[in-house]
Each structure stands twice: as structure tokens, then as C-alpha cells.
Residue frames as qw, qx, qy, qz and C-alpha x, y, z in Angstrom:
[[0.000, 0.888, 0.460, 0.000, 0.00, 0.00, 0.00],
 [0.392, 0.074, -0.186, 0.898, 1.48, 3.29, -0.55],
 [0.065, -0.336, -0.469, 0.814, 0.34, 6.28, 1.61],
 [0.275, -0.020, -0.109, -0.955, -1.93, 7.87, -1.18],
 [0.563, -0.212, -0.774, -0.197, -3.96, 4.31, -0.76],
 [0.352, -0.518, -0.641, 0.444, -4.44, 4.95, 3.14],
 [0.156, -0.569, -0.538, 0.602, -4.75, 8.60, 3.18],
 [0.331, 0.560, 0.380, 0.658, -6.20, 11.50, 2.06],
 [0.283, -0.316, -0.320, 0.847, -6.49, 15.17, 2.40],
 [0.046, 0.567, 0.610, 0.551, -9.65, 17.49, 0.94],
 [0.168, -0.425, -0.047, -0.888, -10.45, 21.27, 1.78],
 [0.466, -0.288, -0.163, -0.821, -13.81, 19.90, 3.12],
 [0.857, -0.189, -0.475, 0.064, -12.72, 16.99, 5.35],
 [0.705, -0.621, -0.234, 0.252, -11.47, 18.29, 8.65],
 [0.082, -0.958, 0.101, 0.256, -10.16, 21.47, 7.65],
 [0.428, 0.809, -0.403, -0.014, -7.80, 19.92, 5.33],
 [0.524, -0.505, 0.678, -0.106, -6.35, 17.65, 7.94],
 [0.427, 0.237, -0.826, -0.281, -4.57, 14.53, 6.48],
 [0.827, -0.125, 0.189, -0.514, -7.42, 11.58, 7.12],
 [0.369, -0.123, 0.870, 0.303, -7.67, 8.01, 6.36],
 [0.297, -0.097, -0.629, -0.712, -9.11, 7.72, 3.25],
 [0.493, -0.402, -0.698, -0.327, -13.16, 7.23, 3.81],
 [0.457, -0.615, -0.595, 0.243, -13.24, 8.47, 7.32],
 [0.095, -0.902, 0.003, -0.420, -12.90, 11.88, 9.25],
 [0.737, -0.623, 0.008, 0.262, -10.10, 10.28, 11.39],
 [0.010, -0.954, 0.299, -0.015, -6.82, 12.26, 11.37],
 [0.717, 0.353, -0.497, 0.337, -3.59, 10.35, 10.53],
 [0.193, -0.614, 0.460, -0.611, -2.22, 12.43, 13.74],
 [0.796, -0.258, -0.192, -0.513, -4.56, 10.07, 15.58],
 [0.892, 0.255, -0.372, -0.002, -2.85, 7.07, 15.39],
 [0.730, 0.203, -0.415, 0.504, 0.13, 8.00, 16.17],
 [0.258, -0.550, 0.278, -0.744, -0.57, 10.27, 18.97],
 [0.832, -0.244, 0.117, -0.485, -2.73, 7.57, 20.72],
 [0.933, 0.096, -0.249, 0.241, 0.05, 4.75, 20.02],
 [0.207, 0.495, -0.419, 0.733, 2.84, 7.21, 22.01],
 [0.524, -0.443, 0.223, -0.693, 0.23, 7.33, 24.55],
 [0.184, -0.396, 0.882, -0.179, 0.48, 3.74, 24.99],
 [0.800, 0.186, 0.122, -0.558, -2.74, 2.86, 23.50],
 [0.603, 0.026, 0.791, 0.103, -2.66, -0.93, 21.88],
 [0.006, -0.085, 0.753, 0.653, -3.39, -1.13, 18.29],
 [0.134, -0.240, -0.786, -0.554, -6.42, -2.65, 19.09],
 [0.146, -0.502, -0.604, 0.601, -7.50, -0.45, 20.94],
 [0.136, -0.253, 0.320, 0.903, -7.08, 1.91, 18.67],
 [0.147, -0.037, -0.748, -0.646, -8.84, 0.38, 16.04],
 [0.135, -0.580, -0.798, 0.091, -12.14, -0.40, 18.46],
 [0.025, -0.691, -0.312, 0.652, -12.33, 3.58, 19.35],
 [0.218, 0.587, -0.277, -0.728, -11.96, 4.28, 15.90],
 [0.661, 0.017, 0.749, -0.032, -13.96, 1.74, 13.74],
 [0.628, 0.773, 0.058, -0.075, -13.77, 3.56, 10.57],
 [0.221, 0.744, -0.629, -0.035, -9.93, 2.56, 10.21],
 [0.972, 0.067, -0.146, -0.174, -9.30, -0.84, 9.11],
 [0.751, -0.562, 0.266, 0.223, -6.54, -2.72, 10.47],
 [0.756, 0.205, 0.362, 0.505, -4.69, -2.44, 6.93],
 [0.191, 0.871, 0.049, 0.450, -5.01, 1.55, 6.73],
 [0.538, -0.826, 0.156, -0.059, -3.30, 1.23, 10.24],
 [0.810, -0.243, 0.439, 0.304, -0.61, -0.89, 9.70],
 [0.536, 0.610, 0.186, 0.553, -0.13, 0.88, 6.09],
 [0.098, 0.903, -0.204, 0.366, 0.56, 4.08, 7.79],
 [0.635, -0.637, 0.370, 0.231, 3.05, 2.73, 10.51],
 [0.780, -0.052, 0.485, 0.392, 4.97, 1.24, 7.58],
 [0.304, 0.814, 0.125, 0.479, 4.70, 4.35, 5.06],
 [0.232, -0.922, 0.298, -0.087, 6.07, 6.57, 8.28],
 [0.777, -0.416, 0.409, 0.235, 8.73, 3.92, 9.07],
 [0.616, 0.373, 0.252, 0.647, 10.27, 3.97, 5.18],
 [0.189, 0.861, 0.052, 0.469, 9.82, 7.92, 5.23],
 [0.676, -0.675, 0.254, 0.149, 12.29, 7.60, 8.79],
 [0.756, 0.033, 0.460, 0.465, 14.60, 5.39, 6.56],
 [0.579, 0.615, 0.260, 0.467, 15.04, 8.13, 4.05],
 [0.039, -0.979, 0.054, -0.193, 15.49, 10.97, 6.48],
 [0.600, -0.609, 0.412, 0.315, 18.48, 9.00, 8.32],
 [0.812, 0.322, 0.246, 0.420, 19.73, 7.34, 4.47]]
């Protein structure tokens, strides 16, 4: 999956905020709420409009875009 498959961004979807595609959750989200110590599937039960593959697509899109900033 690359990142334009999991997310998206549109004027008229949370002020522009980057989403997952099809929902009104914030990318931010995720990864704010995993720092916090949340579980994955926790995650995914408070937020049931992100499928476990739009989750697991953005940990692995941020993790390669790490790899390029250290390469």
C-alpha cells in the first residue's frame, strides 16, 4: 500500500487535515494515541472507521519515510 492508498487530504474533510481515506479520522490520531500507549487494538475499536490495513499501512509508510530521512 502506498500512503496515497491509506490517506487522504480534501479542503472539506477536517479542515484539510490529512485523514484516512473514507473516514474523518486524522492520521495524527494514530500516532498520537500509540505514544500514549494505546494498543493497536484499541485503537482500532475507538476508531472503527480505520481498518486494520489503513493502520498498519501508515506505521509502515512513516517507518520507510524515517529510513530516508536517516539514508
Amino acid at each position: 500500500m502506498n500512503a496515497s492508498e491509506i490517506l487522504s487530504r480534501d479542503p472539506d474533510v477536517m479542515s484539510g487535515a490529512l485523514v484516512f481515506k473514507g473516514t474523518r479520522v486524522p492520521a495524527d490520531a494514530l500516532f498520537e494515541n500509540l505514544a500514549a500507549g494505546m494498543a493497536l487494538a484499541e485503537f482500532l475499536a475507538n476508531f472503527p472507521t480505520v481498518s486494520r490495513a489503513q493502520a498498519e499501512g501508515a506505521l509502515l509508510v512513516a517507518s520507510k519515510d524515517l529510513e530516508r530521512l536517516v539514508a
